[in-house]
Structure formats: structure tokens, C-alpha cells
C-alpha positions in Angstrom: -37.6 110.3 -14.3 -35.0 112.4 -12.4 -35.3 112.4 -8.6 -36.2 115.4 -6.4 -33.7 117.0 -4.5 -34.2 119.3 -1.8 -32.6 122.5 -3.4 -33.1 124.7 -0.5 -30.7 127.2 0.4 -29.2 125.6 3.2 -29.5 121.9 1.7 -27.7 123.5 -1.7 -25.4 124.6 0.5 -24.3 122.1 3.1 -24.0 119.5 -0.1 -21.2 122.1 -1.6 -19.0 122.4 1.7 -19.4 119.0 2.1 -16.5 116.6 0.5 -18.2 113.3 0.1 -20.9 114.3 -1.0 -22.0 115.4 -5.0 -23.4 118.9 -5.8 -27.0 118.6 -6.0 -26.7 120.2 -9.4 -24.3 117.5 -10.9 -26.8 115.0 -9.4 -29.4 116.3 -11.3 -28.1 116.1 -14.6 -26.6 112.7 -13.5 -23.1 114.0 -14.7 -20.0 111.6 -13.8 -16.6 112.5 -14.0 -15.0 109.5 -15.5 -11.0 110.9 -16.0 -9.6 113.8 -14.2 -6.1 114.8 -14.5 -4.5 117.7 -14.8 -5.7 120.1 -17.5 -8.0 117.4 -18.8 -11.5 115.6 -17.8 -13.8 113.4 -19.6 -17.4 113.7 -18.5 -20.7 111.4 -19.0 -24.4 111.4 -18.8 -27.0 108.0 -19.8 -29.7 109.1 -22.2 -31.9 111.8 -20.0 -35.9 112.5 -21.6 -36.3 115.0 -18.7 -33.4 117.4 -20.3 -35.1 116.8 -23.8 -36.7 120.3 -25.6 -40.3 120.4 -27.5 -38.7 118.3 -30.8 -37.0 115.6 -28.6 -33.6 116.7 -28.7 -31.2 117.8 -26.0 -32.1 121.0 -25.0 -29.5 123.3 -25.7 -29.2 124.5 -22.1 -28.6 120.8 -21.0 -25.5 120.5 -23.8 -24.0 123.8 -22.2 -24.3 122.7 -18.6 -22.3 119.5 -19.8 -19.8 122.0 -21.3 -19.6 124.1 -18.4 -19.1 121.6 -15.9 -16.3 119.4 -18.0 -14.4 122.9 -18.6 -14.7 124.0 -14.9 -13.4 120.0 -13.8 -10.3 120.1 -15.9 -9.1 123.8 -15.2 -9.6 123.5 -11.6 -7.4 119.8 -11.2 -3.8 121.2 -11.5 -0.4 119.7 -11.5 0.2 120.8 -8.0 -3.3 120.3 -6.5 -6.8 121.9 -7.3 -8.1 125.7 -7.3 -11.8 127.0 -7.2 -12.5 128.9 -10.1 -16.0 130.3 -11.9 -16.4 130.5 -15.4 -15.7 134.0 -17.4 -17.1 133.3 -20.2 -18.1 130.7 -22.8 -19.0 130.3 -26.2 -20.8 127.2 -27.6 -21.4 125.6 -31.4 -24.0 123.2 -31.4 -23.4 121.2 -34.2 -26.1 118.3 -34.4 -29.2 117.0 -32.6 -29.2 114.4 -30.5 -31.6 112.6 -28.7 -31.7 108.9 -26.7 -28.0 108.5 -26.3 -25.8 108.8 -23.8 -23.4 112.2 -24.2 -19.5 112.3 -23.4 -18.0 115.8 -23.0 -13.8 115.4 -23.8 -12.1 118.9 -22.1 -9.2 119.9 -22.5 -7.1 123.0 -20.5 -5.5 125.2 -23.7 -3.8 127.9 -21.7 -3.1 128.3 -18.0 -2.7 131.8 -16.3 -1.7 132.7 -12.9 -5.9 134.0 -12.6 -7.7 132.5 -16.0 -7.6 129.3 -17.7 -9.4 128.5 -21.6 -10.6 125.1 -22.2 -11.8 123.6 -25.2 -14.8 121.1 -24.4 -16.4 118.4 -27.5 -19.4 116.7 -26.7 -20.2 113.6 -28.7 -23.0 111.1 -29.0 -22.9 107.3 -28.2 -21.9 107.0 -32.4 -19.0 109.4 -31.3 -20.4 111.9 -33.7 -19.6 115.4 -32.4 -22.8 116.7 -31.1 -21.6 120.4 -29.7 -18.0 121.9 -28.7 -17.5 124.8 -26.6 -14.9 127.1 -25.5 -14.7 128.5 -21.8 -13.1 131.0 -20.0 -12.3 130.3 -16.1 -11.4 132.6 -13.4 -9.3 131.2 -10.6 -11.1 132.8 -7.3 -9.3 130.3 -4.8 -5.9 129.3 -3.5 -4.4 126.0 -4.4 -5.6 123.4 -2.2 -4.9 119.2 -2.1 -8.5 119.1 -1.8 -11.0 118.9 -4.7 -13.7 121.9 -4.6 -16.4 118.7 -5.0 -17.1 115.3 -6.3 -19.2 114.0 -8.9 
């Protein structure tokens, strides 16, 4: 079972300002960031029954956060440092169910703007069968800093 976190407003928001410390969120989902370099980040998760839907698979929501979060890793970590950024928009095809396995999300930085960034994210199975891919749309809302936004 996942553990509780204390999600308040100020808790949520201490643990993003604070560099040594993982989102709340990312804990949550028990994301880890396994590769980061520039334009690219490879993302797990163990098998989770708490992010399950009524059949037993993934919930679709879960495979999107996983999507979301690789996309948003590899646009931010840039050549010269990192950026902020939100995402635009994003599009997802999910193309299997999957249930009790372990999920790695492979994203990849297509295009780079001076204020938008498009990644292409695949999310496979412990098999390495492609489970979902996605395409996202970032928007750069920060200046380039040596510091990563936050860990995970």
C-alpha cells in the first residue's frame, strides 16, 4: 500500500522549493528517474495495485502521469543547465493493458524552441512490450538555471 503524505498546502509546498527533497507527487506514484541527460530521461515505477482501475489494469490516468512526468524531466535538463517549464499539451495512445509489472517510460526531446519543447515518451512493460506512448507539449516558464527544478 502506498504511504500517506501530508499534502497540505504548505507541506506540498515547502517539498517543491526544497532541493533535497522529492515532490510529494513523484513519491506517490513512486516514480524514479533512472537517466537524465540532456533532451532525454528514462523513468520507472515497481508494480503499484493502488494505481490499478476496476479490471486490474493501470488506470489510464496513472500511465499519463508517467508520460507527463518523463516528458517534463527530459525537456527541462538542457545542454547548458535546466529550465522550469509546464506542459502545453499532450496527447496519449494507450496501446495495451498492463497490470503487475513494473513500467519504464523512454522520453525523448524532438524539437527545442527558445519557449516550447515536444517530446515523444514510450512506456513499456517488464516484457518491454509497448504498453502506451505519448506526445507532450512543454512551455518554458523559467530562466536557465544550474539547478534542477526537483529531484526524484
Amino acid at each position: 500500500m502506498a504511504k500517506r503524505l501530508d499534502l497540505s498546502i504548505e507541506t506540498a509546498g515547502e517539498t517543491m522549493n526544497n532541493q533535497n527533497r522529492t515532490p510529494g507527487f513523484f513519491e506517490l506514484c513512486q516514480l524514479q528517474t533512472e537517466i537524465l541527460k540532456p533532451g532525454y530521461c528514462r523513468m520507472t515505477c515497481p508494480p503499484q495495485a493502488e494505481f490499478m482501475n476496476f479490471a486490474g489494469y493501470y488506470h489510464g490516468g496513472f500511465l499519463f502521469t508517467l508520460i507527463d512526468s518523463a516528458a517534463g524531466r527530459a525537456a527541462c535538463c538542457l545542454n547548458e543547465g535546466y529550465r522550469t517549464l509546464v506542459t502545453q499539451s499532450a496527447s496519449i495512445y494507450y496501446c495495451r493493458p498492463c497490470r503487475d509489472s513494473s513500467l519504464r517510460a523512454e522520453a525523448r526531446c524532438v524539437h527545442r524552441g527558445r519557449t516550447t519543447a515536444l517530446v515523444t515518451v514510450e512506456v513499456f512493460d517488464d516484457q518491454d512490450r509497448l504498453v502506451s506512448k505519448g506526445e507532450v507539449s512543454c512551455f518554458y516558464t523559467g530562466e536557465l538555471s544550474d539547478q534542477m527544478p526537483y529531484k526524484s
